[in-house]
C-alpha positions as CSV (number, residue, x, y, z in Angstrom):
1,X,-55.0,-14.9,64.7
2,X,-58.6,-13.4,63.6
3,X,-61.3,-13.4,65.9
4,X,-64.0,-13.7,63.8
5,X,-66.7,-13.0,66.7
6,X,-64.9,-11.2,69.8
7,X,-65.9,-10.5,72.7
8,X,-66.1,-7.1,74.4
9,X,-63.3,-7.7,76.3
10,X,-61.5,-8.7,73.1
11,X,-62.4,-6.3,71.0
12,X,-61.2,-3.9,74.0
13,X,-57.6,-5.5,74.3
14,X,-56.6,-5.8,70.6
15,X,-58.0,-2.2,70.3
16,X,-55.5,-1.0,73.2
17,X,-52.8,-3.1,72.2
18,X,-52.5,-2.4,68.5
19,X,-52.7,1.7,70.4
20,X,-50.1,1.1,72.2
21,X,-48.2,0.1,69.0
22,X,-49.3,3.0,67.5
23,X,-51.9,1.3,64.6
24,X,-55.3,3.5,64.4
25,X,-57.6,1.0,65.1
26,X,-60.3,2.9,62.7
27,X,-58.1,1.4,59.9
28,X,-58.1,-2.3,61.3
29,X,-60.8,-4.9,60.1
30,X,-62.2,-6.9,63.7
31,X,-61.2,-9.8,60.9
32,X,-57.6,-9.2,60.3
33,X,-55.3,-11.9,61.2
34,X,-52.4,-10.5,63.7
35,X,-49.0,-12.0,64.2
36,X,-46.0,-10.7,65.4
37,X,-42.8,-12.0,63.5
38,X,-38.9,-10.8,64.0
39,X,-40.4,-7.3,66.1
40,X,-43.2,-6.4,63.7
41,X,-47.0,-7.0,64.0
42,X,-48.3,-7.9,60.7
43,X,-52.1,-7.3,60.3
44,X,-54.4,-6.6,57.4
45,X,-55.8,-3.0,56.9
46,X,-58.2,-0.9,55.1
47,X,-56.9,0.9,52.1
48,X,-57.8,4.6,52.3
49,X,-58.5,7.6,49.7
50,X,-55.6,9.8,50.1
51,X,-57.4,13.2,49.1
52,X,-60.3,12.6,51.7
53,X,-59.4,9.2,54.1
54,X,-62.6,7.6,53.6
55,X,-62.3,4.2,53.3
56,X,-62.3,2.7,49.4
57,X,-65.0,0.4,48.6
58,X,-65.2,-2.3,46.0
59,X,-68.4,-2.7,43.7
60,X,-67.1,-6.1,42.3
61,X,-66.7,-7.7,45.8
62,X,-69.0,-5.3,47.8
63,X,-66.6,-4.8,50.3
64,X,-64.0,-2.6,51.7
65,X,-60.5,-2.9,49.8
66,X,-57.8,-4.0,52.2
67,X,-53.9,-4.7,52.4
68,X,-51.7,-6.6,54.1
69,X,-49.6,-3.9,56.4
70,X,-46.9,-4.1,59.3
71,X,-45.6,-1.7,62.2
72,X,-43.3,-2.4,65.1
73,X,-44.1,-4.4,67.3
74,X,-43.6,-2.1,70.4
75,X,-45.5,-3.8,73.0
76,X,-46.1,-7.4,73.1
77,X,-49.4,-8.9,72.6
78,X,-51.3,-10.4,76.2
79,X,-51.2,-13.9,76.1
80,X,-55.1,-14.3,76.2
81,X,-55.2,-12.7,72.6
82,X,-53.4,-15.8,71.4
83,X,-51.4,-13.8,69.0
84,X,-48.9,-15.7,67.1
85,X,-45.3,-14.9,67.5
86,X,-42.0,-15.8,66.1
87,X,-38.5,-14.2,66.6
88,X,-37.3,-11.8,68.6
């Protein structure tokens, strides 16, 4: 699910739940599209620069380079997120 526009409130519970799942937010487009399939959340992320962090940058698209990426799912998302999930 990507929630193109969220709310506060959203923004606040996808924020704390990919936390508690241990995902730095900071590397988490508000645009990525969350599901959870067979115990892992997989999410789209920003690719960083390993010598300083900072967030790579694209000059052809003129946007942030991302990846697709996964972690355990450790806590399950609320219902109200409407997170997609399959499997166990």
């Amino acid at each position: 699910m990507a929630v193109i526009h969220p709310t506060e409130e959203e923004r606040v519970a996808i924020c704390e739940w990919l936390t508690a799942n241990g995902i730095n937010v900071k590397s988490v487009p508000l645009h990525s599209d969350f599901a959870v399939k067979g115990g892992q959340i997989h999410y789209t992320e920003f690719v960083r620069d390993e010598e300083t962090g900072n967030i790579l940058y694209d000059p052809t698209t003129r946007s942030a380079v991302e990846r697709t990426a996964s972690a355990p799912c450790l806590v399950q998302p609320s219902a109200s997120l409407n997170i997609p999930t399959w499997g166990p």
